[in-house]
MDAnalysis code that builds the backbone (N, CA, C; Angstrom):
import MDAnalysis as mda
import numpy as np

u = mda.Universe.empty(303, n_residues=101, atom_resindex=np.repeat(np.arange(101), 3), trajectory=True)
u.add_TopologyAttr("name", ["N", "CA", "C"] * 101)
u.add_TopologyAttr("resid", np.arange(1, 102))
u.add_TopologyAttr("resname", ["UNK", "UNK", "UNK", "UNK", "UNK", "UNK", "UNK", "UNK", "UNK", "UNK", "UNK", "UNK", "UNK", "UNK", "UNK", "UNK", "UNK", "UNK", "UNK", "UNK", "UNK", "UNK", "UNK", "UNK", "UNK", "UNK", "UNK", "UNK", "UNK", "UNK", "UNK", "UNK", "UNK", "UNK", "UNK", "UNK", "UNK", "UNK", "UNK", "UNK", "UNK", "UNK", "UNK", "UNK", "UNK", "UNK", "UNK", "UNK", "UNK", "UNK", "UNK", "UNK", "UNK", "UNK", "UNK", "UNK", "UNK", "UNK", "UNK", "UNK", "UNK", "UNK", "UNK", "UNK", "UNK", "UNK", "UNK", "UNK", "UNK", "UNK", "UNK", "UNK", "UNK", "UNK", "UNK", "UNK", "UNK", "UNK", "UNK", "UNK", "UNK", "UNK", "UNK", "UNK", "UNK", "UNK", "UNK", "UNK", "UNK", "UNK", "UNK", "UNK", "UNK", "UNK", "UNK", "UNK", "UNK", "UNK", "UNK", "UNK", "UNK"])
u.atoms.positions = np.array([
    [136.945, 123.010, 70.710],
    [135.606, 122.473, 70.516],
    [135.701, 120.960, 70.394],
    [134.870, 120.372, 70.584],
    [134.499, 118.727, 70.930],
    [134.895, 118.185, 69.040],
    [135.432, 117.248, 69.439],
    [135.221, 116.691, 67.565],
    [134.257, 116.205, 67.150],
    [133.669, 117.651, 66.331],
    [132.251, 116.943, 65.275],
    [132.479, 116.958, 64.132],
    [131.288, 115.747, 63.537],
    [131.472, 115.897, 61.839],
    [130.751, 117.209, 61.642],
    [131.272, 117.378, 60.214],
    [130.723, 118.643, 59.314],
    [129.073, 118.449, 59.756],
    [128.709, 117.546, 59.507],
    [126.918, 116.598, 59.144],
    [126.448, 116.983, 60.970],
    [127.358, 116.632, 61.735],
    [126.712, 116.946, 62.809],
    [127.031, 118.659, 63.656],
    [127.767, 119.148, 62.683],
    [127.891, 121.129, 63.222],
    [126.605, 121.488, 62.279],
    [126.254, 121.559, 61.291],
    [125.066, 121.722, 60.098],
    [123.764, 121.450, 60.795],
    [123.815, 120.380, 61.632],
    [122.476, 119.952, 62.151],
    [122.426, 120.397, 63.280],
    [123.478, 120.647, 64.240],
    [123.554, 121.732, 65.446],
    [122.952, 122.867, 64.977],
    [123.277, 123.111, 63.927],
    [123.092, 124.672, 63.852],
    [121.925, 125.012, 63.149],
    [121.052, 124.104, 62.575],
    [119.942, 123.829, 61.824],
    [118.988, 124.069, 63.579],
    [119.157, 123.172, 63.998],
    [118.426, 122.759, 65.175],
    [118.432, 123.872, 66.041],
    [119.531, 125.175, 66.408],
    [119.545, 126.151, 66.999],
    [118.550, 127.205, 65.839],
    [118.791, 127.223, 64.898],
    [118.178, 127.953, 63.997],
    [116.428, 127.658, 64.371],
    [115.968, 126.440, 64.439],
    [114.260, 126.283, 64.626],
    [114.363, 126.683, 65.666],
    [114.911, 125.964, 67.073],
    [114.461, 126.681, 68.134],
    [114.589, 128.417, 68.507],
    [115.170, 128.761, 67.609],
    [114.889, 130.578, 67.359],
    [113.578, 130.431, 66.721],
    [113.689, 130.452, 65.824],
    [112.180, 130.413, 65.086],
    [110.836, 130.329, 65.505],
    [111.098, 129.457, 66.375],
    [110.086, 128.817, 67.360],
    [109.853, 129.589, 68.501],
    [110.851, 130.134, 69.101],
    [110.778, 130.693, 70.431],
    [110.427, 132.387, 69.703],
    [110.866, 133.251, 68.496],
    [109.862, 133.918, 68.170],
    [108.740, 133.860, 67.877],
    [108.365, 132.907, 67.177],
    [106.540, 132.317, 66.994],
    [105.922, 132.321, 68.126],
    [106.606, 132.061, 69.936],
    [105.684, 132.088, 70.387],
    [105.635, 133.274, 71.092],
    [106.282, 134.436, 70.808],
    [107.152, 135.639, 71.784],
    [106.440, 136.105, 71.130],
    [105.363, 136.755, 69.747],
    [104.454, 137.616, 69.094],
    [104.152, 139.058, 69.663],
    [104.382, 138.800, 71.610],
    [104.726, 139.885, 72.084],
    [105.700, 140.727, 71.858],
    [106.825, 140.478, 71.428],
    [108.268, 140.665, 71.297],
    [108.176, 141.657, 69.907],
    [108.324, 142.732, 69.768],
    [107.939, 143.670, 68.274],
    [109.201, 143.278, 67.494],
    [108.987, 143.507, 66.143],
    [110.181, 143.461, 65.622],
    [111.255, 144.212, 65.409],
    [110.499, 146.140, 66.233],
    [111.635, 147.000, 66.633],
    [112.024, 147.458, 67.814],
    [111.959, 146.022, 68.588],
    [112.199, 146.041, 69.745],
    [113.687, 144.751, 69.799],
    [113.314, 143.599, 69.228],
    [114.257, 143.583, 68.421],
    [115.800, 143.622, 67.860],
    [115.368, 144.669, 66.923],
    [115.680, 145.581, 66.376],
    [116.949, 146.712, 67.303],
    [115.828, 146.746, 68.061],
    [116.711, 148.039, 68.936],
    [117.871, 146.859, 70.009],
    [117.480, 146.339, 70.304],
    [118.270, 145.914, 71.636],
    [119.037, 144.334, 70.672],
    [118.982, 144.042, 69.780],
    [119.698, 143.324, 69.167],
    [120.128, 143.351, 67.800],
    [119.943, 144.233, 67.040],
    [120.263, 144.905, 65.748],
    [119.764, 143.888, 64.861],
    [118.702, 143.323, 65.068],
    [118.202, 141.895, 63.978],
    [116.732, 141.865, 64.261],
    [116.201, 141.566, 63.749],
    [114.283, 140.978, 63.693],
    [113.623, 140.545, 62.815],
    [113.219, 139.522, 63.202],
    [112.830, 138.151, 61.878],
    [112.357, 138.734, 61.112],
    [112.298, 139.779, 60.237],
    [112.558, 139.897, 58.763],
    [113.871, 139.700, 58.622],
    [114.683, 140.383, 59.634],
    [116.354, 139.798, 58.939],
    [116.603, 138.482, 59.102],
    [116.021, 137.352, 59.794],
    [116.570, 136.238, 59.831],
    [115.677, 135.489, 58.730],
    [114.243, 135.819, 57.912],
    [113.825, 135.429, 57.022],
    [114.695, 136.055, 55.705],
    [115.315, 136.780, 55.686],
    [116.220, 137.588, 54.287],
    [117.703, 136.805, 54.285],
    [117.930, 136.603, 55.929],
    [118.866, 135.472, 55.763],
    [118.929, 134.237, 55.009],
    [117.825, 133.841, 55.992],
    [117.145, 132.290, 55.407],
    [117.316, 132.487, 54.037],
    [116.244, 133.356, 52.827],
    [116.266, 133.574, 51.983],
    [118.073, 133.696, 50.789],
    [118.785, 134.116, 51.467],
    [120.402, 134.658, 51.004],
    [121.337, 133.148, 51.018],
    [120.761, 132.744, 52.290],
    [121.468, 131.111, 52.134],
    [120.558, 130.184, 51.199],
    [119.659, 130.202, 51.245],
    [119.141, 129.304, 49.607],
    [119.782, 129.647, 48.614],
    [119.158, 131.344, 48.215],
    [119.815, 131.887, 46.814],
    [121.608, 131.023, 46.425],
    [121.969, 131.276, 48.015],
    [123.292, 130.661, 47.137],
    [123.705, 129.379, 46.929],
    [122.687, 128.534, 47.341],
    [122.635, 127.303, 46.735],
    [122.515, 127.164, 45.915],
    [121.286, 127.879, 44.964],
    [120.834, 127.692, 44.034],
    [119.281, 127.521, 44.439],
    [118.927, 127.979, 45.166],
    [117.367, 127.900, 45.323],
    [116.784, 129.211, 45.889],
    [115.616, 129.470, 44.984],
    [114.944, 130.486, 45.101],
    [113.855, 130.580, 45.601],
    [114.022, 131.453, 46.231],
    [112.903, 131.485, 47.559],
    [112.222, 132.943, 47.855],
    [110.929, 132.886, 47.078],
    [111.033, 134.238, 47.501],
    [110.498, 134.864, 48.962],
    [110.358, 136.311, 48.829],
    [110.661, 137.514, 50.294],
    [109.192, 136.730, 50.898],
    [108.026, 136.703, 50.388],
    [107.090, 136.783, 51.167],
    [106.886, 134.820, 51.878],
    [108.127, 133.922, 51.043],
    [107.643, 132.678, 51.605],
    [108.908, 132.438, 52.199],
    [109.870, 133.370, 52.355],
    [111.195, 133.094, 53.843],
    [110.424, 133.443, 54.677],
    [109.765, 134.987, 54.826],
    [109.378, 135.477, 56.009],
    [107.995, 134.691, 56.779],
    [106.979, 133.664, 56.083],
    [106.122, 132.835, 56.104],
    [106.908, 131.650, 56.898],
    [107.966, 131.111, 56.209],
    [109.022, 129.986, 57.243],
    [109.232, 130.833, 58.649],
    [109.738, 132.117, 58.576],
    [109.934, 132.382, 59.857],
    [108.704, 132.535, 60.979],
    [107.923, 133.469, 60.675],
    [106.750, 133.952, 61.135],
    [105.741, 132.839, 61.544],
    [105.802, 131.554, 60.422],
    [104.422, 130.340, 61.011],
    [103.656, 131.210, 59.922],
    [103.123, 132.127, 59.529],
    [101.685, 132.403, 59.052],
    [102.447, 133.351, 57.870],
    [101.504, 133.696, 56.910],
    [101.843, 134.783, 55.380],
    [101.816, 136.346, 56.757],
    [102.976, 136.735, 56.356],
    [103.520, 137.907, 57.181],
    [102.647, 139.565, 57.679],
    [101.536, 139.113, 56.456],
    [100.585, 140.035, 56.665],
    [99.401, 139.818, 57.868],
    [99.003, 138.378, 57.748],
    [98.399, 138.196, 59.065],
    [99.244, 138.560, 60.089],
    [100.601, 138.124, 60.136],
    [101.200, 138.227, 61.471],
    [100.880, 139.657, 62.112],
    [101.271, 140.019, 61.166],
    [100.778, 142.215, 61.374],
    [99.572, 142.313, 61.825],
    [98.971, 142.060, 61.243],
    [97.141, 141.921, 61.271],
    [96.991, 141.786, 62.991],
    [97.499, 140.633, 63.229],
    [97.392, 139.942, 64.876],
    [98.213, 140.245, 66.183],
    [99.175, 141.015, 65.461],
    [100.384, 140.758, 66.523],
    [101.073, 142.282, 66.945],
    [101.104, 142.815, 65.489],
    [101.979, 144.294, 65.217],
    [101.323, 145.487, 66.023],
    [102.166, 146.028, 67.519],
    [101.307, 147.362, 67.392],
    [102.604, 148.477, 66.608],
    [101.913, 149.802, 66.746],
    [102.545, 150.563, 66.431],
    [103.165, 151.451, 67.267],
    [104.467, 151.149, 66.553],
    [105.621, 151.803, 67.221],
    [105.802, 153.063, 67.971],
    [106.148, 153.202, 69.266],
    [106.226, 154.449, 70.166],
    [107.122, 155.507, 69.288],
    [106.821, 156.882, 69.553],
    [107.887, 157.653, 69.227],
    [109.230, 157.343, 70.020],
    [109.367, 156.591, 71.087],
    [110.855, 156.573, 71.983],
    [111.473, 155.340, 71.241],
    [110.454, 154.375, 70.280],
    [110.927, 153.180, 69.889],
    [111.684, 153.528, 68.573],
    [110.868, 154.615, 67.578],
    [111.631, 155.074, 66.352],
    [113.108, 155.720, 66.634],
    [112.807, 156.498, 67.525],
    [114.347, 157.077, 67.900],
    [115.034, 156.617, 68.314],
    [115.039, 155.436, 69.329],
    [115.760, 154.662, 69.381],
    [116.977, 153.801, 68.263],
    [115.467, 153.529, 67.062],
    [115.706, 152.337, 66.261],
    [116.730, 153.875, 64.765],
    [116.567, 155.227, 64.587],
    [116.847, 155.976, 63.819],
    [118.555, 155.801, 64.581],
    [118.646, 156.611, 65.777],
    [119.968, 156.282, 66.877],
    [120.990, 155.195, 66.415],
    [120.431, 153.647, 66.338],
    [120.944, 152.637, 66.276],
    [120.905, 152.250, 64.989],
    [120.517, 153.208, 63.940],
    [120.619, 152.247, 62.922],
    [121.744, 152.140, 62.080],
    [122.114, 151.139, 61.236],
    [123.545, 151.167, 60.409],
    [123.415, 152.277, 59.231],
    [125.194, 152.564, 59.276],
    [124.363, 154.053, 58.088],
    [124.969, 153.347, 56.634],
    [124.706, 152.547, 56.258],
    [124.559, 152.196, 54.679],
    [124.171, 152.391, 53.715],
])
């Protein structure tokens, strides 16, 4: 890899982090167990992320204002506007693929 400072891998990766963010904000088409299915992640997990890397700073953040950073809007509108409901081929899919923890 190219020689970077610490200050400039942090801000690479800050900067890849919004343009995800961003490019889901405008994908609203994109379900979150769709996702889910074909990438084992959907911005609730990258807002619980978000959320897990504060906590261990020392900053607390709670569930409904990570997923608000991710989403652009309080997570319930997003539903409200955006969410349909899930096919039966999409649950089985997402039951199939899921981690057994």
């Amino acid at each position: 890899m190219s020689d970077i400072s610490e200050q400039q891998r942090l801000a690479f990766e800050a900067a890849a982090f919004r343009r995800l963010r961003d490019h889901l904000r405008e994908r609203a088409d994109v379900q979150n167990i769709d996702l889910m299915n074909l990438a084992g992640f959907c911005r609730n997990c990258l807002s619980n992320w978000y959320r897990e890397a504060a906590e261990a700073d020392g900053v607390a953040i709670g569930k409904d204002e990570a997923r608000e950073i991710v989403y652009g809007m309080p997570y319930e509108e997003w539903r409200e506007k955006h969410q349909r409901e899930a096919s039966a081929e999409d649950l089985k899919a997402f039951e199939a693929n899921r981690p057994q923890h």
